[in-house]
N, C-alpha and C positions, 0 to 999 in steps of 0.2 A: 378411290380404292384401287385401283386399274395402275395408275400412277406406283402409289408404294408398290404395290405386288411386286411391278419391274422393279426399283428400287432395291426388295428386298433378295430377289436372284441377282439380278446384275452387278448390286454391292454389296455383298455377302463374302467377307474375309476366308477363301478355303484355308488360309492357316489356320482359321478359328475352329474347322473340326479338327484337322488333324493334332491339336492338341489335347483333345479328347476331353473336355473338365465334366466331372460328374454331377454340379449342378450349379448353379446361380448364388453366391454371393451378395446382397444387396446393403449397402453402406451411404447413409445419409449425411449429407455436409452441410447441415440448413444452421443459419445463423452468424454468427460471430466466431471468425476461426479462430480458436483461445489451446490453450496446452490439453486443458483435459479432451478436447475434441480429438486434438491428434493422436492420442493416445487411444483412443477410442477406433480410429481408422487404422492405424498400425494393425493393431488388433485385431480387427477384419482382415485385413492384409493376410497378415502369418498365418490367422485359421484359413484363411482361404488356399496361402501358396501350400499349405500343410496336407489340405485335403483336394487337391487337384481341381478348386471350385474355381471357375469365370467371375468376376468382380465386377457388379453394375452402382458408381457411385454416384449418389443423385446428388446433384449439386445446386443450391439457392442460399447465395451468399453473397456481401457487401465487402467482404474482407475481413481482413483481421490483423493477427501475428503473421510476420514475415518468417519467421523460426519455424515457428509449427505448420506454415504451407511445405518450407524445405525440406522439411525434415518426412511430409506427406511423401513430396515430389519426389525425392530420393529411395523412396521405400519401394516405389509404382515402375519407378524407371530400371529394377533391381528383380519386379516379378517376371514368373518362366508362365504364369497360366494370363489369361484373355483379362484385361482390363479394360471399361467401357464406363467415359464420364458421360451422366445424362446431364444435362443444364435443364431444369427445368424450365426456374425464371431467369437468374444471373447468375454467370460468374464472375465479378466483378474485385481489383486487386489481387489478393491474395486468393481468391477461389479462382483465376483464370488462368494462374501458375499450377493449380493441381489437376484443372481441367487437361492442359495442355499438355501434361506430363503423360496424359494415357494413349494410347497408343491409336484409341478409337473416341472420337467423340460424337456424341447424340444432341440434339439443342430441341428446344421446341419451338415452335413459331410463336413468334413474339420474344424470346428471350435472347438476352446479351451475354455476352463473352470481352472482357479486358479491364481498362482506367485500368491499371495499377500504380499511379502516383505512390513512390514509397512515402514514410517519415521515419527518421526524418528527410525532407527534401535537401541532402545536399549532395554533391559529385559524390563523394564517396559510394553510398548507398546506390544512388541513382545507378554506376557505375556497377556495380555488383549485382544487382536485379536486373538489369537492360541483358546483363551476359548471363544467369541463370535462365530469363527467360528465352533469348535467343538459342541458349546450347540445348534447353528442354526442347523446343520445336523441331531443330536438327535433328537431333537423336529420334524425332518421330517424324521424318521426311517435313515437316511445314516449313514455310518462309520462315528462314528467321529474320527477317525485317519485320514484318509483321506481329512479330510475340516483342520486338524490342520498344516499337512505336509505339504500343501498351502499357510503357516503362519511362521512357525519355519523351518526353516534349519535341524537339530538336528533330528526331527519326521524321522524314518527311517520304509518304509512300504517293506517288502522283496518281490524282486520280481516286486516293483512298483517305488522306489523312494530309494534311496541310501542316508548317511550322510551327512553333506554340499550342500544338491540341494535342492529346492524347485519344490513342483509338480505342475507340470501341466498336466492335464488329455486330453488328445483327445475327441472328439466326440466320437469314439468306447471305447474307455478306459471307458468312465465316463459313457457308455450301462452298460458296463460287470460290472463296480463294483456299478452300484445302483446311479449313478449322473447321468443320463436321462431315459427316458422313451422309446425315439421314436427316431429314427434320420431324419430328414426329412427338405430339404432345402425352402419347401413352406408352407405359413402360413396356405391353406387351406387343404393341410394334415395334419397339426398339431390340428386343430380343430376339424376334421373328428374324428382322434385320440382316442381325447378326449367326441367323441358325440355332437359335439360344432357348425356342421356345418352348422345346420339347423336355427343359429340362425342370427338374423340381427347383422353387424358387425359393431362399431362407435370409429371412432380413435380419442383418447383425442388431442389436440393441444394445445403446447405451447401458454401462450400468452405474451403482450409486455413486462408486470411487470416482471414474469416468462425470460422471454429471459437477458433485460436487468439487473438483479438480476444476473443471472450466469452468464452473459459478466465479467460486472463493479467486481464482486466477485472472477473472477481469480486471482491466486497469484500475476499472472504478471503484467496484466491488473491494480491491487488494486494498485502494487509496483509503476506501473508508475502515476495512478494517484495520487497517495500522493506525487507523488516528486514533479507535474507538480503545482496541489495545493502549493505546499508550496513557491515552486520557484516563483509563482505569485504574492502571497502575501508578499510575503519580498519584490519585487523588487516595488510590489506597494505603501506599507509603507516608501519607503524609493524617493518615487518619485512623482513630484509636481502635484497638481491635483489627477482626479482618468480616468484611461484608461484602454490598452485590457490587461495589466500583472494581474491590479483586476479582473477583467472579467473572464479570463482565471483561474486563482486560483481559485474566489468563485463558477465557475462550476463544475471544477475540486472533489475541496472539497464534493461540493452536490450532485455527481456522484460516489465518495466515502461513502459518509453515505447514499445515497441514497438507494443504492443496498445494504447495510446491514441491513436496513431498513426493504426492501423488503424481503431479504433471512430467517428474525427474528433474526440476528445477535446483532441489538440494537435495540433501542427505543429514541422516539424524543428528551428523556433527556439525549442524548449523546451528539446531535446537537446543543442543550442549553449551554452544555456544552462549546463545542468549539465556538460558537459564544463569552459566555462570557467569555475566553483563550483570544479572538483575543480583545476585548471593550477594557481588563485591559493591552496589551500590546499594545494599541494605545495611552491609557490615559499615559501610562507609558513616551512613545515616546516625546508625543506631548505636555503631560501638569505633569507631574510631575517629576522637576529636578531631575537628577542622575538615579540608578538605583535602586530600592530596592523592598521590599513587596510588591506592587501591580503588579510588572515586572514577579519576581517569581512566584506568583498564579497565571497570567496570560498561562506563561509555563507550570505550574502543569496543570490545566486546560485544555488546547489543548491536549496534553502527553496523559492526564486522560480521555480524551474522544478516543483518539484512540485506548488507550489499553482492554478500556470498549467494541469496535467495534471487536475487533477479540476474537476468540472463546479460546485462550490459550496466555495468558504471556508471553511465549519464543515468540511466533509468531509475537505481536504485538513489543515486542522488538526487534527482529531481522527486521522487518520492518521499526523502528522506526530509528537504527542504520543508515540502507541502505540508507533511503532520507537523514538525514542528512549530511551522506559523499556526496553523487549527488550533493548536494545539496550547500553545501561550496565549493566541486570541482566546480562546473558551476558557483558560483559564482564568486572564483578566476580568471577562466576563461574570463567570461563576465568582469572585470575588467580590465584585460590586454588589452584585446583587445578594451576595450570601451578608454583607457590611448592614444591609435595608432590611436583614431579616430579625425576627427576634429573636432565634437561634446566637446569632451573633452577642446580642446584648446578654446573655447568660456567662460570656467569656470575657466581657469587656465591661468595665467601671466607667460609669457616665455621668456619674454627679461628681461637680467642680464647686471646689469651694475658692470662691471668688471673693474679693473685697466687697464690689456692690452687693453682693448676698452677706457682709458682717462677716465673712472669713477673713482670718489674716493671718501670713505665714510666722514663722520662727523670726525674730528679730536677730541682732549682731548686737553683740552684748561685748564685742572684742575689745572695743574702745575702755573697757572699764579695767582691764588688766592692768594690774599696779595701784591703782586708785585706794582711796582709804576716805571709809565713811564711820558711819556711829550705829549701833544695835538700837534700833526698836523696838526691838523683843528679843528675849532670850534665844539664844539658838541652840536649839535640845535633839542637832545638830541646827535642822532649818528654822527659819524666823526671819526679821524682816530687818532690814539696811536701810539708813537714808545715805546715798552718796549724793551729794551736791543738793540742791531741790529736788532732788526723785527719788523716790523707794524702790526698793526690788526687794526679790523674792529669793535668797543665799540661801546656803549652809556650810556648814563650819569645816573644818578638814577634819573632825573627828571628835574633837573638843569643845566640852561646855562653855559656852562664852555668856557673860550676862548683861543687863540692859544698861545702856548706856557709857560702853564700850566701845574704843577705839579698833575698826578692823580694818584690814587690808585686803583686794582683791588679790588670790595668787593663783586662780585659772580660770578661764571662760571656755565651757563647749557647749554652743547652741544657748538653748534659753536658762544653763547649769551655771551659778555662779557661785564659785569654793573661796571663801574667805577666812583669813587667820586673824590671831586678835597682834595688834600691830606691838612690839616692845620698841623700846627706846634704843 
């Protein structure tokens, strides 16, 4: 106890009274850093810069979105009032970029700060995160060697970090070299710390939009619902009436755009979009023969609004790929399987009439055109023909013909055979 006390006089920021904040801010980053999160901290942010409050964000995170730490890191490096990241347990990737960005950092014993391995892993990115991290730490007096070695493999710190490893600092490590301040596992020595204690403390919360925003916006979360959307709507377009496959898709769907909506990812002229994707492949279906022009901008359309919904091209493509194979896979699937039901056999005729079951098709009766046989019977039109040793089954072209008359074949169609009485 003796320890912190000095601690908290000896390192106690005096700009942090002279900016006077009227009370404590407290903003949580536990989890997966996704859009609705960031939206959520912004949010704290502007209430906080709004009402002259000090900012304490607790931090325990694996990472996330690289967008939605930048766009943190940017908001933090922009405030006029006291910002203080606490690291609970990690800040690891993307939470060591928002750490880094405040101006004061807390850690608690035992927890980490860094790994920020971007993806994707190539120069580019690697390249562009190595120098957001390093210009963050600058901006806030630290090495910036140290915030880039957290980024790049390659950054070799002697003594700290060897070639091919990425750093990760400890809670003591990141005292000694200038990434914390204080080490301390309770929020209200961390306050104390900073001369903060005296003041009333209010913890921003989540709300629904915010939650469901970072739900619906996980990669995973987004991936299942565009398959479940899609799969609902094909099976609905292709099924009598309208039931729960629609139901299910156009939720789906609006659970998908919705939460990008929310996160700032689109705007409602994405969802115009795909509405009108889905008109021109109905009209396509249902009222204009074959496939052509209005089938195709229908597709472009849909395509073109989901690739508008995601924040990079690859992404939206790679996404795009993934439902489609689901997507024909389940439906092959659901095929076989619907072929084995008895559903199926209600639509489809399955008794064959075969020879070895005493079935026998339409004969060719073509051969007999021209031919001239003798009446067996009257034909009142029909009545019976011997042409060579065989009988059939004629009728006249219209006229009474009597028995034992000479007639002529003069048309065969199928097992129909038209004969006239033959003149000299």
């Amino acid at each position: 106890m003796t320890v912190l006390s000095f601690g908290v006089f000896a390192g106690a920021d005096p700009a942090m009274a002279q900016l006077n904040p009227t009370r404590v801010y407290v903003i949580s980053v536990d989890g997966t850093i996704e859009l609705g999160l960031s939206q959520y901290v912004l949010r704290g942010l502007k209430q906080a810069a709004q009402d002259r409050a000090a900012v304490l964000i607790e931090i325990n995170t694996f990472g996330g979105r690289a967008d939605a730490a930048v766009e943190i890191r940017d908001y933090i490096l922009r405030m006029d009032t006291p910002v203080i990241a606490f690291v609970r347990e990690r800040a690891i990737s993307a939470g060591a970029l928002i750490a880094i960005s405040a101006p004061h950092i807390a850690m608690a014993r035992g927890s980490t700060i860094g790994a920020a391995e971007p993806r994707p892993l190539d120069e580019k990115t690697v390249s562009f995160l190595r120098a957001e991290f390093a210009s963050t730490a600058l901006r806030n007096n630290r090495d910036p060697d140290i915030a880039a070695a957290m980024v790049d493999a390659d950054v070799v710190i002697e003594g700290l970090v060897e070639s091919g490893k990425l750093l990760t600092l400890t809670a003591h490590d990141a005292l000694e070299f200038g990434y914390a301040d204080v080490l301390s596992n309770y929020r209200s020595e961390v306050l104390a710390h900073y001369n903060l204690d005296h003041l009333p403390v209010v913890e921003i919360e989540r709300n629904w939009a915010e939650r469901l925003a970072g739900f619906v916006t996980d990669p995973t979360v987004s991936q299942i619902l565009l398959i479940v959307g899609f799969l609902g709507i094909i099976i609905e377009l292709f099924s009598p009436g309208f039931g729960l496959p629609g139901v299910v898709g156009i939720l789906a769907m609006g659970l998908f755009f919705g939460g990008r909506i929310l996160a700032g990812l689109a705007g409602l002229e994405v969802i115009a979009l795909f509405i009108l994707g889905l008109v021109l492949l109905i009209l396509e279906i249902f009222v204009v023969p074959g496939f052509g022009i209005v089938g195709i901008l229908g597709l472009l359309s849909i395509f073109g609004s989901i690739i508008l919904s995601f924040d990079s091209f690859t992404a939206a493509l790679t996404s795009i790929t993934i439902t489609l194979l689901v997507v024909i896979l389940v439906m092959i699937l659901l095929w076989r399987r619907f072929k084995k039901s008895t559903a199926f056999k209600r639509f489809v005729l399955f008794t064959r009439e075969e020879k070895t079951l005493g079935y026998q098709g339409v004969r060719d009766y073509s051969n007999l055109l021209g031919k001239t046989g003798v009446t067996v019977s009257a034909l009142r039109p029909a009545g019976i023909v011997k042409i060579g040793d065989h009988r059939y089954d004629v009728v006249s072209d219209g006229s009474f013909i009597s028995v034992n008359t000479e007639v002529k074949v003069v048309f065969v169609e199928g097992n129909r055979i038209v004969v006239t009485e033959k003149t000299d």
